[in-house]
PDB file of N, CA, C and O in Angstrom:
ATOM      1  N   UNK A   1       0.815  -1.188   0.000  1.00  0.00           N
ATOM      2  CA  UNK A   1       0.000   0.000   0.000  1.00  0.00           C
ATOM      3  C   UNK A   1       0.863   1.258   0.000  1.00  0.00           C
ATOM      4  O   UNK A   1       0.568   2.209  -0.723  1.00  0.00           O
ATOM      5  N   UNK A   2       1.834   1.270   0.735  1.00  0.00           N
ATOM      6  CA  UNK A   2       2.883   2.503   0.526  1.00  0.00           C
ATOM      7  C   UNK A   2       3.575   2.958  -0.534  1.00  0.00           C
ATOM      8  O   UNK A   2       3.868   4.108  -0.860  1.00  0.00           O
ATOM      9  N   UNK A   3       3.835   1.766  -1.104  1.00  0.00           N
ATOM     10  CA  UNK A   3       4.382   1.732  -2.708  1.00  0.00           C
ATOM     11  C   UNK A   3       3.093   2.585  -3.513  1.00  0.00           C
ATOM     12  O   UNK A   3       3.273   3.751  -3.863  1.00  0.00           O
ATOM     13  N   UNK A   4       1.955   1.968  -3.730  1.00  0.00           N
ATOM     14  CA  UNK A   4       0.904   2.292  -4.105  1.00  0.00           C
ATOM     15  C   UNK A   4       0.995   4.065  -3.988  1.00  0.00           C
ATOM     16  O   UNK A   4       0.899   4.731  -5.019  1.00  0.00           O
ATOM     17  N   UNK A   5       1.142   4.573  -2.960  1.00  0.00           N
ATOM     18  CA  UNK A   5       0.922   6.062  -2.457  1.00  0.00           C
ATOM     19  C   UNK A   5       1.911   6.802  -2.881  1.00  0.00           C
ATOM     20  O   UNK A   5       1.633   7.959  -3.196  1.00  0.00           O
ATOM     21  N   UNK A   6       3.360   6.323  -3.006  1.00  0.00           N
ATOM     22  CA  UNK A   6       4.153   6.620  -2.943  1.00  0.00           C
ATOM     23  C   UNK A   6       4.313   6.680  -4.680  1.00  0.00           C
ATOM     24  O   UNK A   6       4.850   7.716  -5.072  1.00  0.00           O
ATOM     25  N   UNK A   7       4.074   6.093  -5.320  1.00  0.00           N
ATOM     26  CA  UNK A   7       3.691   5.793  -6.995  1.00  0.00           C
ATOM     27  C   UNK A   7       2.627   7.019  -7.622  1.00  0.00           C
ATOM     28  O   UNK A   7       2.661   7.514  -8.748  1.00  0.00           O
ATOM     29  N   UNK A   8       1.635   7.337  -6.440  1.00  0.00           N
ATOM     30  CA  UNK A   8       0.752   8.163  -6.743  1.00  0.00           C
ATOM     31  C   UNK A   8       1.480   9.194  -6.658  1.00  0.00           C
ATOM     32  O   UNK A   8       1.579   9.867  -7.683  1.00  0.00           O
ATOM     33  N   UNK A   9       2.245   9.662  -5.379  1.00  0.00           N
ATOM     34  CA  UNK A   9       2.695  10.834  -5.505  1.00  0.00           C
ATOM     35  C   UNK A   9       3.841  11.398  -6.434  1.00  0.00           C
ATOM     36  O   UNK A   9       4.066  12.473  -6.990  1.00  0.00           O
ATOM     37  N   UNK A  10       4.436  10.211  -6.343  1.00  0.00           N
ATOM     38  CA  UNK A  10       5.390  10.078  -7.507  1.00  0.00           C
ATOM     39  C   UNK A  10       4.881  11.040  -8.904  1.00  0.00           C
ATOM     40  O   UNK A  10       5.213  12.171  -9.260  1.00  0.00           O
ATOM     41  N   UNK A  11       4.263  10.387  -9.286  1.00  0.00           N
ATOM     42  CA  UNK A  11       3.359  10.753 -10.857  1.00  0.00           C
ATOM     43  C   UNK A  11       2.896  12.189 -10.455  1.00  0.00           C
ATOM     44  O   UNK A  11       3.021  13.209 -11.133  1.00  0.00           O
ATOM     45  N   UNK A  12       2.208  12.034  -8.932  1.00  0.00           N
ATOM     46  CA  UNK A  12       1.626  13.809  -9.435  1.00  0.00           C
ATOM     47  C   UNK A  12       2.609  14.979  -9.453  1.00  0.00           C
ATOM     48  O   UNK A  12       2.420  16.089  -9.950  1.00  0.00           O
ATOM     49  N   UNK A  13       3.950  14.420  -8.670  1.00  0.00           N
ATOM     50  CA  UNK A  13       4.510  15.454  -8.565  1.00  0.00           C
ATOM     51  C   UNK A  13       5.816  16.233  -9.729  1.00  0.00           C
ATOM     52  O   UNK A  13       6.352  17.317  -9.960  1.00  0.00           O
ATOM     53  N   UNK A  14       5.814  14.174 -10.390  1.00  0.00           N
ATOM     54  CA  UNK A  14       6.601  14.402 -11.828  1.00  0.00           C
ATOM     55  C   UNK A  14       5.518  15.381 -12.943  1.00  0.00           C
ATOM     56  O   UNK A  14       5.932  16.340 -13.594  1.00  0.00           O
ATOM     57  N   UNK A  15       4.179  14.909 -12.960  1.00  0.00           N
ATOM     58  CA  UNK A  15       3.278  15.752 -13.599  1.00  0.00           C
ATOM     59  C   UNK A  15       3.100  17.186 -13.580  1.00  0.00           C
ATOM     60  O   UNK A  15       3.071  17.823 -14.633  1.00  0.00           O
ATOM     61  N   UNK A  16       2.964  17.805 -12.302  1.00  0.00           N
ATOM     62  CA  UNK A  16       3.195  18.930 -11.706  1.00  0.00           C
ATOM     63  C   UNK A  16       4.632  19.820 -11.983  1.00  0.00           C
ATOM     64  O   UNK A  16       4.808  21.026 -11.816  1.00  0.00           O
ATOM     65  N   UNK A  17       5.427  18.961 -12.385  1.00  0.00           N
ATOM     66  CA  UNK A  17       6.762  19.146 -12.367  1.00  0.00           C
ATOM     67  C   UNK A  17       7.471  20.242 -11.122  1.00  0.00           C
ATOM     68  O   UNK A  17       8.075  21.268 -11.435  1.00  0.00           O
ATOM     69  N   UNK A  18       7.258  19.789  -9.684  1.00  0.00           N
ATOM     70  CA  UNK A  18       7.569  19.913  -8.541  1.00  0.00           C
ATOM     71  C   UNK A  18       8.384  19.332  -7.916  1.00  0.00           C
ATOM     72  O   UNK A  18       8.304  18.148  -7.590  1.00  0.00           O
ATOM     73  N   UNK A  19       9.629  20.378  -7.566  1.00  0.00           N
ATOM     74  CA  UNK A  19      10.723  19.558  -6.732  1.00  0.00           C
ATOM     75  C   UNK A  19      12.185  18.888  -7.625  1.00  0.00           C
ATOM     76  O   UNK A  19      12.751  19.457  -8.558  1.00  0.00           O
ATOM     77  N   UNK A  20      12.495  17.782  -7.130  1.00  0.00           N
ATOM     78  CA  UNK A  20      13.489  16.837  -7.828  1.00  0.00           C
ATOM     79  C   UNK A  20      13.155  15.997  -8.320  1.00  0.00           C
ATOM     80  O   UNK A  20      14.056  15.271  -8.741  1.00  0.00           O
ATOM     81  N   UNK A  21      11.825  15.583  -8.568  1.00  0.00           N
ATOM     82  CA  UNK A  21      10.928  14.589  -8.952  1.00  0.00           C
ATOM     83  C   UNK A  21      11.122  14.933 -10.687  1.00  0.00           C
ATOM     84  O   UNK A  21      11.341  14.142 -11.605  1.00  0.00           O
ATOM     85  N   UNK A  22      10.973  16.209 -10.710  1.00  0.00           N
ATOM     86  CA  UNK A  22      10.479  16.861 -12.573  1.00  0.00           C
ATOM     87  C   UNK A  22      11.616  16.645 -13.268  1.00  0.00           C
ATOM     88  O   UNK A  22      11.409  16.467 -14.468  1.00  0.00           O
ATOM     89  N   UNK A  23      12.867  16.595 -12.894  1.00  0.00           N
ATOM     90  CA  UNK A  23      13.927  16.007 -13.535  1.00  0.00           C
ATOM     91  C   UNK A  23      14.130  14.666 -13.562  1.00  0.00           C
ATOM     92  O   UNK A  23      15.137  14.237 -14.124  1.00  0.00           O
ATOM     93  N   UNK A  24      13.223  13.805 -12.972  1.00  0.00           N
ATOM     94  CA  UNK A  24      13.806  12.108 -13.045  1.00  0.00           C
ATOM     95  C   UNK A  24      12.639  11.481 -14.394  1.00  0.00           C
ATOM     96  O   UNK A  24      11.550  11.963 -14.707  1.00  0.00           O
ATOM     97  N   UNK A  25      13.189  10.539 -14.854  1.00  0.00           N
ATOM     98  CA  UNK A  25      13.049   9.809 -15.928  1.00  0.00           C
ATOM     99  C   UNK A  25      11.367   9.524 -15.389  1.00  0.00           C
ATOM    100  O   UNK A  25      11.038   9.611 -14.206  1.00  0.00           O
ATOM    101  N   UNK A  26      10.378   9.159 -16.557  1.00  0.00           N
ATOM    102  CA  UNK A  26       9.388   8.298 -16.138  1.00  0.00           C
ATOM    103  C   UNK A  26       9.507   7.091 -15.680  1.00  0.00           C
ATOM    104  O   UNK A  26       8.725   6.727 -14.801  1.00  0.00           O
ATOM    105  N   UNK A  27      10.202   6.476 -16.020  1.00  0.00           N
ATOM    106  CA  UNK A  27       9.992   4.738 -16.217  1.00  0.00           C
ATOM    107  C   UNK A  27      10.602   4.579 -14.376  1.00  0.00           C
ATOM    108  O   UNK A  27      10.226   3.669 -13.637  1.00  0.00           O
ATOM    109  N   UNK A  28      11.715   5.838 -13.901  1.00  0.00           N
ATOM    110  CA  UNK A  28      11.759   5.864 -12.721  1.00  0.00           C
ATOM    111  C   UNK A  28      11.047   6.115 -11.197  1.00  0.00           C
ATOM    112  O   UNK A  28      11.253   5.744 -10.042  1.00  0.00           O
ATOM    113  N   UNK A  29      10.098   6.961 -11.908  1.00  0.00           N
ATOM    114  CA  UNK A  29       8.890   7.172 -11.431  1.00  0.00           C
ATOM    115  C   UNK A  29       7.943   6.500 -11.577  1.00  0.00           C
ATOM    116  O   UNK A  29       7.098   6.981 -10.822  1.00  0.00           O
ATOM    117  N   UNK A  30       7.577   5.759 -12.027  1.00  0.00           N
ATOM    118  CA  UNK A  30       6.681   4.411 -12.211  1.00  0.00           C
ATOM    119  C   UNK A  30       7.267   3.543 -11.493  1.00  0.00           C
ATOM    120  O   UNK A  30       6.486   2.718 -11.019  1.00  0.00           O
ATOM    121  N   UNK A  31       8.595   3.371 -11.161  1.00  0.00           N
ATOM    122  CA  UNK A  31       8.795   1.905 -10.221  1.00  0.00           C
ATOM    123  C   UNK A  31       8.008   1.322  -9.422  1.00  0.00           C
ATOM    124  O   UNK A  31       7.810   0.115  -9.564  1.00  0.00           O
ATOM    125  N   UNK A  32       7.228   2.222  -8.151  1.00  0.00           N
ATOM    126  CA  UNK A  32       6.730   1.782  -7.439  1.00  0.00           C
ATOM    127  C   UNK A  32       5.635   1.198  -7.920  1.00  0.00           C
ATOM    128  O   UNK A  32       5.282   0.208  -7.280  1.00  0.00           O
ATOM    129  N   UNK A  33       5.013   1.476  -8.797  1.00  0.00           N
ATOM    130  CA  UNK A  33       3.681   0.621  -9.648  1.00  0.00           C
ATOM    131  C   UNK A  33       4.278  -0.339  -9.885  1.00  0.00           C
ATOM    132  O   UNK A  33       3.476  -1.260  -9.732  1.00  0.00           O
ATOM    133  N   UNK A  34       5.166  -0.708 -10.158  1.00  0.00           N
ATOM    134  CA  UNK A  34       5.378  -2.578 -10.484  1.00  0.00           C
ATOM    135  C   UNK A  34       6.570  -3.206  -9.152  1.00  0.00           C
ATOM    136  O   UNK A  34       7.287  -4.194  -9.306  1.00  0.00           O
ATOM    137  N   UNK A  35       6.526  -2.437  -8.036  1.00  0.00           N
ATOM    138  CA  UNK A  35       6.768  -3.161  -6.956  1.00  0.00           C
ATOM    139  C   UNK A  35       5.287  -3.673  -6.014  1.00  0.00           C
ATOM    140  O   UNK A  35       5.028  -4.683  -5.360  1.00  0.00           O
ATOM    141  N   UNK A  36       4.450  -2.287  -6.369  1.00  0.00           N
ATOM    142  CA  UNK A  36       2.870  -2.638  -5.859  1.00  0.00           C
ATOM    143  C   UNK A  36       2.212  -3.762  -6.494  1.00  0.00           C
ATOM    144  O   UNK A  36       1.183  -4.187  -5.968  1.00  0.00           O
ATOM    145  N   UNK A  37       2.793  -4.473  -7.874  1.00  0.00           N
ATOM    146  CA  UNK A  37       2.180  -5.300  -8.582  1.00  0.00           C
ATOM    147  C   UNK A  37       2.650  -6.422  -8.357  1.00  0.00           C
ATOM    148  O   UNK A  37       1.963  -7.418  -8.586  1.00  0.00           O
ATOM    149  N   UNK A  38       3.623  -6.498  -7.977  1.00  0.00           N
ATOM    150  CA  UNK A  38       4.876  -7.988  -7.647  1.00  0.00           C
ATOM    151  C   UNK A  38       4.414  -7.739  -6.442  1.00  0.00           C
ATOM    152  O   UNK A  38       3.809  -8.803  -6.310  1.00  0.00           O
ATOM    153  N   UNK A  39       4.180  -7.070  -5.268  1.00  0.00           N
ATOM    154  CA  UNK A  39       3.846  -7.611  -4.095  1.00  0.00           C
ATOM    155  C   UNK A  39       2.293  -8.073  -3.775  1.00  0.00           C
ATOM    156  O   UNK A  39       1.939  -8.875  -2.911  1.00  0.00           O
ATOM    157  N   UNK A  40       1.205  -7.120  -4.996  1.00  0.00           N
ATOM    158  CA  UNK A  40       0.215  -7.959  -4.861  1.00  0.00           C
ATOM    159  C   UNK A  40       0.224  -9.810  -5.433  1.00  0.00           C
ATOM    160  O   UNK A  40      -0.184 -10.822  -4.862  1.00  0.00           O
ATOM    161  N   UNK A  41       0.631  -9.684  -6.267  1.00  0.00           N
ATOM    162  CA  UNK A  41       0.981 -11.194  -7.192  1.00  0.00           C
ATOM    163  C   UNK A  41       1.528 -12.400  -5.659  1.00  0.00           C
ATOM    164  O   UNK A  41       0.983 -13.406  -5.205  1.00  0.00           O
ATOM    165  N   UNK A  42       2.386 -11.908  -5.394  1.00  0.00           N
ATOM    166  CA  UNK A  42       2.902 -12.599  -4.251  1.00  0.00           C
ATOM    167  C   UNK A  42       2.008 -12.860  -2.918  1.00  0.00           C
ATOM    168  O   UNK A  42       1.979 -13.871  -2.217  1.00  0.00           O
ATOM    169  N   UNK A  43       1.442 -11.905  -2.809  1.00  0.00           N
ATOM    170  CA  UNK A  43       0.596 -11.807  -1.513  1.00  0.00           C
ATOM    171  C   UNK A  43      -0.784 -12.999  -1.911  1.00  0.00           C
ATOM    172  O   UNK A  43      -1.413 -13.800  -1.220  1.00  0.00           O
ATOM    173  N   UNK A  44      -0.826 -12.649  -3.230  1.00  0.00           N
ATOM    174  CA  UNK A  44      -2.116 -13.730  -3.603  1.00  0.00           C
ATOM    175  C   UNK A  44      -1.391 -14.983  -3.731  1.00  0.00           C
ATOM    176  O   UNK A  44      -1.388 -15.808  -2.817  1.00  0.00           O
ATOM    177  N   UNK A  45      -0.708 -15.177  -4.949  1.00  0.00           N
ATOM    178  CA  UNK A  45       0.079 -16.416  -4.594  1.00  0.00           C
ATOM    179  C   UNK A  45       0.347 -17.320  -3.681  1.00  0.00           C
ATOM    180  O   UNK A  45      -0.013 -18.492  -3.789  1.00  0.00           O
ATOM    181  N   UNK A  46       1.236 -16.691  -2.351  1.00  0.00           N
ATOM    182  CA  UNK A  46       1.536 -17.189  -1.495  1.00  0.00           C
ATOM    183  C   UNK A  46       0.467 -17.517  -0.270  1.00  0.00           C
ATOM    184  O   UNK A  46       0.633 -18.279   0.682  1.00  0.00           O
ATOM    185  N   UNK A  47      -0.632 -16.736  -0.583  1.00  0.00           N
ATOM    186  CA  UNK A  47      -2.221 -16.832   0.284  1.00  0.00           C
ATOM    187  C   UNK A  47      -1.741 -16.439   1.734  1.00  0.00           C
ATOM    188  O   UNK A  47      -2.149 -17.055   2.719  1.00  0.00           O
ATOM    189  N   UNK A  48      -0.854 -15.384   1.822  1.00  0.00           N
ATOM    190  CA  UNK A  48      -0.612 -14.050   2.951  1.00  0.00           C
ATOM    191  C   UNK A  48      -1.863 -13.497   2.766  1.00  0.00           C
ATOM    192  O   UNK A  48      -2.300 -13.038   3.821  1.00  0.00           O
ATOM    193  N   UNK A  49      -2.707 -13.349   1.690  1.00  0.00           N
ATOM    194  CA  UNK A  49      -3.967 -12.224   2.145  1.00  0.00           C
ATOM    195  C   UNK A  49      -4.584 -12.953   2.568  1.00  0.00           C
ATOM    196  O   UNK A  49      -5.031 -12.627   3.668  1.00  0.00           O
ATOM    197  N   UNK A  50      -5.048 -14.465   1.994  1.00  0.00           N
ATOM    198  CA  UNK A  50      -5.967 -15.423   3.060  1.00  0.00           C
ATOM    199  C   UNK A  50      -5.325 -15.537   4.160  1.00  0.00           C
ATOM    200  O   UNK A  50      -6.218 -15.758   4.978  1.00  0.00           O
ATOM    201  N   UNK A  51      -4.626 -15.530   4.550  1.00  0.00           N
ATOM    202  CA  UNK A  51      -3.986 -15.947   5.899  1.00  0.00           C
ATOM    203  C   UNK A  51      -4.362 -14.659   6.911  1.00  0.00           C
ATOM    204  O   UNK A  51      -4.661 -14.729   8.103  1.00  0.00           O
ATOM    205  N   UNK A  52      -4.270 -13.634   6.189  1.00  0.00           N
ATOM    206  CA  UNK A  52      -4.436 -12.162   6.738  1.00  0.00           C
ATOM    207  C   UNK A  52      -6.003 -12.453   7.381  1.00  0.00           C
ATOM    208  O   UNK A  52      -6.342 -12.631   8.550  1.00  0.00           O
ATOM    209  N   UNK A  53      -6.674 -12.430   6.331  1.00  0.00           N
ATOM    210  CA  UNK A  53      -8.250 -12.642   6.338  1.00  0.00           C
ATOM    211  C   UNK A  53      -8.386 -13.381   7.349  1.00  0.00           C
ATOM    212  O   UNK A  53      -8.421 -12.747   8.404  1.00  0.00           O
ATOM    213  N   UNK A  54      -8.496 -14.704   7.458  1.00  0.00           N
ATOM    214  CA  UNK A  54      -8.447 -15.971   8.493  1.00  0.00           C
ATOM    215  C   UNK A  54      -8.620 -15.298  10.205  1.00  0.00           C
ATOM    216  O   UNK A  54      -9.486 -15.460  11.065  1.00  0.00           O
ATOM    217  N   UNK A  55      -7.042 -14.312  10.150  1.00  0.00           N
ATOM    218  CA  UNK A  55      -6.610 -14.039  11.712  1.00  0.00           C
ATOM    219  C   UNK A  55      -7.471 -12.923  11.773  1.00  0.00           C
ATOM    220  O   UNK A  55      -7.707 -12.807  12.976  1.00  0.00           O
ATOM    221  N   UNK A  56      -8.128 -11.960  11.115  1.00  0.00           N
ATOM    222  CA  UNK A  56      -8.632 -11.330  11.342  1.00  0.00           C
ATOM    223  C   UNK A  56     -10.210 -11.507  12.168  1.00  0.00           C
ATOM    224  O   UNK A  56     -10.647 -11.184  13.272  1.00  0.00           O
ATOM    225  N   UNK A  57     -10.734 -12.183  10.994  1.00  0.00           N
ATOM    226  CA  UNK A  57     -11.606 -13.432  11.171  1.00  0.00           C
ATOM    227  C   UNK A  57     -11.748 -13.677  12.801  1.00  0.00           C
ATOM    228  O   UNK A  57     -12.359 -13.078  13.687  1.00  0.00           O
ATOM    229  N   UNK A  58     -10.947 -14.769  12.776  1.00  0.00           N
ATOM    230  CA  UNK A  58     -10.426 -15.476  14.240  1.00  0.00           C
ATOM    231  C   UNK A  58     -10.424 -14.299  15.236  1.00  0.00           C
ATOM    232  O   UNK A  58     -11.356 -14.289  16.040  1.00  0.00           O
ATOM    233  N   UNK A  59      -9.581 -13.376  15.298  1.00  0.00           N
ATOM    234  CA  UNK A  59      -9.735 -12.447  16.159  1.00  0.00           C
ATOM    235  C   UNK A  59     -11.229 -11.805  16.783  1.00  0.00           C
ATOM    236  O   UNK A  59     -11.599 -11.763  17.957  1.00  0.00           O
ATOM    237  N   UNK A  60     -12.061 -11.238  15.304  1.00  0.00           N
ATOM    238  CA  UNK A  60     -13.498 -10.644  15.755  1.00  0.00           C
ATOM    239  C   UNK A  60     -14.005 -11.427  16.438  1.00  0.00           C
ATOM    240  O   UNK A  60     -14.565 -10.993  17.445  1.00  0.00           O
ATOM    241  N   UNK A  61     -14.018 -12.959  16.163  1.00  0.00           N
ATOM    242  CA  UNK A  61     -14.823 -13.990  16.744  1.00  0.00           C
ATOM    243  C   UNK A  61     -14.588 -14.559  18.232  1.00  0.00           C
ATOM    244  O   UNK A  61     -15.379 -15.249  18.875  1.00  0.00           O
ATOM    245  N   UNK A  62     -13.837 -14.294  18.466  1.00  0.00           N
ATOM    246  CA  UNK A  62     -12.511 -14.747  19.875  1.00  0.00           C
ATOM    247  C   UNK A  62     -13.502 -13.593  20.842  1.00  0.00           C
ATOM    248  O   UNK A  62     -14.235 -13.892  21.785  1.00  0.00           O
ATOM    249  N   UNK A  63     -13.188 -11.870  20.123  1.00  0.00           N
ATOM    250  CA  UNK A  63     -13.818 -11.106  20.803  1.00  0.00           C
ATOM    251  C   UNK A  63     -15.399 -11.146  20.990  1.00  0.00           C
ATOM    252  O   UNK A  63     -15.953 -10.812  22.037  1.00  0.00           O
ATOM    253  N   UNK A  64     -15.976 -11.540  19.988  1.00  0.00           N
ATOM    254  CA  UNK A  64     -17.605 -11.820  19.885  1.00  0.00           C
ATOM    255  C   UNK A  64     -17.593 -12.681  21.034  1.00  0.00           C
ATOM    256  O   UNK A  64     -18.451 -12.430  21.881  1.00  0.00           O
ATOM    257  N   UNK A  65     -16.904 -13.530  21.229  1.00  0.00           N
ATOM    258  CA  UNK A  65     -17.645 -15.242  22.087  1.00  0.00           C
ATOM    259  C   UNK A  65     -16.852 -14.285  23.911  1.00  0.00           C
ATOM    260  O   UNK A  65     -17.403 -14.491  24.992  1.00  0.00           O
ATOM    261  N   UNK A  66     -16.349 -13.914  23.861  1.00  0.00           N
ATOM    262  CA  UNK A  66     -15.549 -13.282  25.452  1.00  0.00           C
ATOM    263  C   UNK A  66     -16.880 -11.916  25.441  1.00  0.00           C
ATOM    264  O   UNK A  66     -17.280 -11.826  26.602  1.00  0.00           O
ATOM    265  N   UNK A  67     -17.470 -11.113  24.724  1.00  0.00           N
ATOM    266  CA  UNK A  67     -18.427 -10.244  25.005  1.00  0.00           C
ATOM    267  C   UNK A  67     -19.773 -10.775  25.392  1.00  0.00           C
ATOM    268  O   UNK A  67     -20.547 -10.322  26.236  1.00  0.00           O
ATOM    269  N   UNK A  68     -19.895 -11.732  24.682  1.00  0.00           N
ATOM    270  CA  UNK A  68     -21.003 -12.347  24.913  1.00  0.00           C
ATOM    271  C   UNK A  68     -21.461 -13.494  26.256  1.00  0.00           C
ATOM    272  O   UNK A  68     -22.508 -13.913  26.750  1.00  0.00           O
ATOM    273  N   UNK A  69     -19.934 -13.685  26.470  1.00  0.00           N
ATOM    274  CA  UNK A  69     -20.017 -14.427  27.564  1.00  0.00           C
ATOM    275  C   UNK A  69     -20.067 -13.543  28.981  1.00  0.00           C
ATOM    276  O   UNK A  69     -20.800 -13.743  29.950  1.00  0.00           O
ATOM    277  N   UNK A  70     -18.734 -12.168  28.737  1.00  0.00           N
ATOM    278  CA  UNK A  70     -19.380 -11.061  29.842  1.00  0.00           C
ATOM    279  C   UNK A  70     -20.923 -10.461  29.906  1.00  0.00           C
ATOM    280  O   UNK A  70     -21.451  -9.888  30.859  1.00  0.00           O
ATOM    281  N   UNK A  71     -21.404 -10.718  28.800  1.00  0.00           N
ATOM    282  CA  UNK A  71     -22.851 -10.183  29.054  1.00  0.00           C
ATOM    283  C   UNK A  71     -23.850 -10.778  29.774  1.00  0.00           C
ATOM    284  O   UNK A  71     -24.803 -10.235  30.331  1.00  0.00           O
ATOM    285  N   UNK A  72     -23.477 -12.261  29.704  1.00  0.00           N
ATOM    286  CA  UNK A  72     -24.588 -13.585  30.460  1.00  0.00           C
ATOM    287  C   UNK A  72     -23.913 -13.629  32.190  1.00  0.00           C
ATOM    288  O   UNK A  72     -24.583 -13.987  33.159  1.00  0.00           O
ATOM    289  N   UNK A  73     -22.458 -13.177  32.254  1.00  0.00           N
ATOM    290  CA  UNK A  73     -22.073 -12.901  33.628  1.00  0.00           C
ATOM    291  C   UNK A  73     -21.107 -14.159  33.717  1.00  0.00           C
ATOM    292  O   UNK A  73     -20.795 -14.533  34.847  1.00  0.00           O
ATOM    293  N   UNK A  74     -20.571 -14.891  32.531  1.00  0.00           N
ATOM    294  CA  UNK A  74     -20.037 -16.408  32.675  1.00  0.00           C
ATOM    295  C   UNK A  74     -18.704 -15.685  33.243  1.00  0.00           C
ATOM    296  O   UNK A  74     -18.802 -14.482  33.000  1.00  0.00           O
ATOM    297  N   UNK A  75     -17.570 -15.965  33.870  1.00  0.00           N
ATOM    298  CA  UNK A  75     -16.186 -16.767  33.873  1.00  0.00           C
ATOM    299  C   UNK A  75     -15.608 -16.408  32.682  1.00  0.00           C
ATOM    300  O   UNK A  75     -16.270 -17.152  31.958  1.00  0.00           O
ATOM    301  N   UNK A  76     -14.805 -15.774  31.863  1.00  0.00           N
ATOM    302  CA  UNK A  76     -14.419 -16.183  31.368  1.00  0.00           C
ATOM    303  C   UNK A  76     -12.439 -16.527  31.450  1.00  0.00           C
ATOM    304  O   UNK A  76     -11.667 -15.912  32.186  1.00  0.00           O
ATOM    305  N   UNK A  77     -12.053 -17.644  30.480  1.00  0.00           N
ATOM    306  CA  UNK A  77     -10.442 -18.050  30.957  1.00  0.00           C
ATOM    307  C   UNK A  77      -9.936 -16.773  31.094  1.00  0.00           C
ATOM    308  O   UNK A  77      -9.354 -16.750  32.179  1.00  0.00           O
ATOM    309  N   UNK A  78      -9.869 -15.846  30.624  1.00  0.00           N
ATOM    310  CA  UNK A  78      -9.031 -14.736  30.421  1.00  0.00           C
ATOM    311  C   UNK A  78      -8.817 -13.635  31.733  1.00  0.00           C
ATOM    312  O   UNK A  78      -7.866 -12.995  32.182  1.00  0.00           O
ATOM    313  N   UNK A  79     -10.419 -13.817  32.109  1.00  0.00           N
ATOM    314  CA  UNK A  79     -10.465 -12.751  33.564  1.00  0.00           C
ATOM    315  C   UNK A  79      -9.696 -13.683  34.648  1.00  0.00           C
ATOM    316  O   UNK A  79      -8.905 -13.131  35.413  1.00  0.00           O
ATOM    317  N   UNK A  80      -9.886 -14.920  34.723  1.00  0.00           N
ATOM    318  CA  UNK A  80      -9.872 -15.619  35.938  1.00  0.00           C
ATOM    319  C   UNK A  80      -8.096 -16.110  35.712  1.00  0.00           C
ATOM    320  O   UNK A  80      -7.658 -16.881  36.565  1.00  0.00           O
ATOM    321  N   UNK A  81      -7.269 -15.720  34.740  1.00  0.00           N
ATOM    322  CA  UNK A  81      -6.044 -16.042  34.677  1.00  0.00           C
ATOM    323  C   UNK A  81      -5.547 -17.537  34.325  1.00  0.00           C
ATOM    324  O   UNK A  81      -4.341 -17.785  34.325  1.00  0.00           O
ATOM    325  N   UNK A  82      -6.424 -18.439  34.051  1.00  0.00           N
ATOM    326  CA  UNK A  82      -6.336 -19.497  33.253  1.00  0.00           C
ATOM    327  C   UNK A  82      -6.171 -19.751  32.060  1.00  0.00           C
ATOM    328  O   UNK A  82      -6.742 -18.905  31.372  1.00  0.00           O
ATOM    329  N   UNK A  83      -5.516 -20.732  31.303  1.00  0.00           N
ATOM    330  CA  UNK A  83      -5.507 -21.155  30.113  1.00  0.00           C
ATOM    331  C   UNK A  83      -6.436 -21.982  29.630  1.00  0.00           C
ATOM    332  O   UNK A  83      -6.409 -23.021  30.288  1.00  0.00           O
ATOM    333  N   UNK A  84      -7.205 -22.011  28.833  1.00  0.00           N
ATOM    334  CA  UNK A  84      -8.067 -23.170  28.220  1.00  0.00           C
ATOM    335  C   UNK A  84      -7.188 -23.921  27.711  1.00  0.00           C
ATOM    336  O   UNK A  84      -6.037 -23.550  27.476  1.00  0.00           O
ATOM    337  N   UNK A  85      -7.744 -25.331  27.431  1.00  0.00           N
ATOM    338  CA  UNK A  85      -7.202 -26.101  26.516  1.00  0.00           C
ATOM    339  C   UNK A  85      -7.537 -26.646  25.201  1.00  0.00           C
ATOM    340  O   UNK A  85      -6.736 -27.369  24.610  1.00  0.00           O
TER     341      UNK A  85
END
């Protein structure tokens, strides 16, 4: 995503012709667009974004089932300093 931003600003500011940017080559200023593209490719590939997704997932749900259990007044492992198994 930084690449991404950083690609954007890139371009507006070579466009604009602002700064030290208006003297560098295009194709140099475009880099970050095909580092944003090789790291999306990879991220799908390698299923880092499913994996991302998953823990995220896991997390809301972890918090859903511990709110819901403070709401009925249960115990839960976490207050009482125990580990589940």
């Amino acid at each position: 995503m930084w690449f991404l931003l950083l690609g954007i600003l890139g371009v507006a500011l070579k466009y604009l012709e602002i700064g030290p940017v208006a003297e560098l080559s295009w194709w140099i200023v475009l880099i970050p667009f095909a580092v944003t593209l090789a790291w999306w490719a990879w991220a799908d590939s390698s299923g880092y974004t499913k994996r991302k997704v998953m823990e995220k997932e896991d997390r809301r749900r972890e918090a859903r089932i511990e709110r819901q259990r403070s709401q009925l007044g249960m115990l839960t492992s976490r207050s009482t300093g125990k580990r589940r198994k």
